[in-house]
C-alpha atoms as an extended CHARMM CRD file, in Angstrom:
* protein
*
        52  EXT
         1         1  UNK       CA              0.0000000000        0.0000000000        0.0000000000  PROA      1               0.0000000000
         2         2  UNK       CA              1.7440000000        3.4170000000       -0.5220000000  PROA      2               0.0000000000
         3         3  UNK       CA              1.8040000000        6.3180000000        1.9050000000  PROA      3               0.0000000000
         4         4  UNK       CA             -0.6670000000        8.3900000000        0.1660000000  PROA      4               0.0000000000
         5         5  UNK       CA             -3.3570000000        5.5350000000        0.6290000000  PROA      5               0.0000000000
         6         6  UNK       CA             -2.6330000000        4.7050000000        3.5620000000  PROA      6               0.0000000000
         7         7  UNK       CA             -3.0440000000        8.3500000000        4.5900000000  PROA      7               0.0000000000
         8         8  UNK       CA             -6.0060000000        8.9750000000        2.9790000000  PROA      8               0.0000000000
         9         9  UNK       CA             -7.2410000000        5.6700000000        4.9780000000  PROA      9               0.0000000000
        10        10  UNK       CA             -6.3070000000        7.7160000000        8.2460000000  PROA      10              0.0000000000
        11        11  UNK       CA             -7.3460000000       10.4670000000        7.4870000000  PROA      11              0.0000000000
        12        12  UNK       CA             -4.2940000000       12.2930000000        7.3570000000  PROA      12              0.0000000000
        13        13  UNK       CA             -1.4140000000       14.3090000000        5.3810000000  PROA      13              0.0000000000
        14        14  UNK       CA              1.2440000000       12.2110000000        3.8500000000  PROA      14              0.0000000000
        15        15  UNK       CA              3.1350000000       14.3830000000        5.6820000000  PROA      15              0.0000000000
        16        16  UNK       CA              1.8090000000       13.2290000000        8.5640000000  PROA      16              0.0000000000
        17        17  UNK       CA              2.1770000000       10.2760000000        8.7000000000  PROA      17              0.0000000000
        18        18  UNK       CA              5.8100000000        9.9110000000        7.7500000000  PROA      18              0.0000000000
        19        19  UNK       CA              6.1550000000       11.7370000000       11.0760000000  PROA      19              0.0000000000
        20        20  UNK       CA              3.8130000000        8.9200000000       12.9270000000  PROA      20              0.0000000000
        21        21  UNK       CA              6.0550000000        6.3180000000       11.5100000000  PROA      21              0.0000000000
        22        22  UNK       CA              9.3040000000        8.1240000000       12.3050000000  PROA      22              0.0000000000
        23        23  UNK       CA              7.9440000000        7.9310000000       15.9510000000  PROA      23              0.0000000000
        24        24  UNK       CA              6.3210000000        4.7600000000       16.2530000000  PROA      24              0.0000000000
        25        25  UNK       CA             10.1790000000        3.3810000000       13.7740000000  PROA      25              0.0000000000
        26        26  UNK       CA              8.3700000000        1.9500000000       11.2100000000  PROA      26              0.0000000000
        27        27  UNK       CA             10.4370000000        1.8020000000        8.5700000000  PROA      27              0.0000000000
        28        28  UNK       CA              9.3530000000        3.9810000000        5.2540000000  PROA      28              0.0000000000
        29        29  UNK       CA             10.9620000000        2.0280000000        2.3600000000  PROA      29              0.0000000000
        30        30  UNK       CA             14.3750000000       -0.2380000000        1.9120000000  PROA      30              0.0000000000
        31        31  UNK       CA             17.2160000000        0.5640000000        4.0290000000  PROA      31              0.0000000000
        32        32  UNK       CA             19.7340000000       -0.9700000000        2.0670000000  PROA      32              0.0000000000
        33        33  UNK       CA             20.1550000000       -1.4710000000       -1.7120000000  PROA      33              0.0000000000
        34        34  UNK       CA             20.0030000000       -5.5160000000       -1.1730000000  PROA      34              0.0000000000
        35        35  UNK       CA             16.2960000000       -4.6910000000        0.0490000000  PROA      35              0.0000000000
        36        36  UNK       CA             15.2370000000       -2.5640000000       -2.7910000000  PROA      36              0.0000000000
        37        37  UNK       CA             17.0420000000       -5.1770000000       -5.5420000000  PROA      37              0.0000000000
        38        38  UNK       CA             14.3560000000       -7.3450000000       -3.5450000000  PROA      38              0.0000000000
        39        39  UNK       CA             11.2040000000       -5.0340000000       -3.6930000000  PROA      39              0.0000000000
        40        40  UNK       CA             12.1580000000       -4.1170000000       -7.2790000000  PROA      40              0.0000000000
        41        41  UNK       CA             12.1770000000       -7.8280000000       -7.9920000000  PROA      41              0.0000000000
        42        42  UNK       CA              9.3060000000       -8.6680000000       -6.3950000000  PROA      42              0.0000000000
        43        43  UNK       CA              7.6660000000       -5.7630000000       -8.4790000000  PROA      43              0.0000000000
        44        44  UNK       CA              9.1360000000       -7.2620000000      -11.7700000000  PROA      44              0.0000000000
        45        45  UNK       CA              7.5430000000      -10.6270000000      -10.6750000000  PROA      45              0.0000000000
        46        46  UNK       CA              4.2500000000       -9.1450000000      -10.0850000000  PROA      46              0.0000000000
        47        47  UNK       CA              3.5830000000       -7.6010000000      -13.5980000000  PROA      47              0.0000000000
        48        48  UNK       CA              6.0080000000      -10.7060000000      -15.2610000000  PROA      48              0.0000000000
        49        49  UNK       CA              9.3000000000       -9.3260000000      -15.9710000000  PROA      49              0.0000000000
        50        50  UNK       CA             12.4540000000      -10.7140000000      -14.6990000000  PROA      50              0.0000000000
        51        51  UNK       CA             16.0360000000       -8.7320000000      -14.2760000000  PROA      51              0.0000000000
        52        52  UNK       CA             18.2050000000      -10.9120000000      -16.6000000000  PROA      52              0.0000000000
């Protein structure tokens, strides 16, 4: 779900609630560029491409 849903689902700003999850340390995307080779595979999976 991105930010801007899930704010809208809250009720908030965007904003907003990139400060809520800076306080409650919820992470708000990869912290290391293994993780996002991950999400960006995992994105190429879901619409059926494949890094070659």
């Amino acid at each position: 779900m991105s930010q801007g849903h899930a704010a809208r689902l809250l009720g908030i700003s965007r904003w907003d609630l990139l400060e809520l999850m800076a306080k409650l340390m919820i992470e708000s995307g990869p912290e290391t560029g293994e993780e996002m080779r991950q999400d960006a595979d995992v994105a190429r999976d879901s619409i059926g491409t494949r890094r070659g």
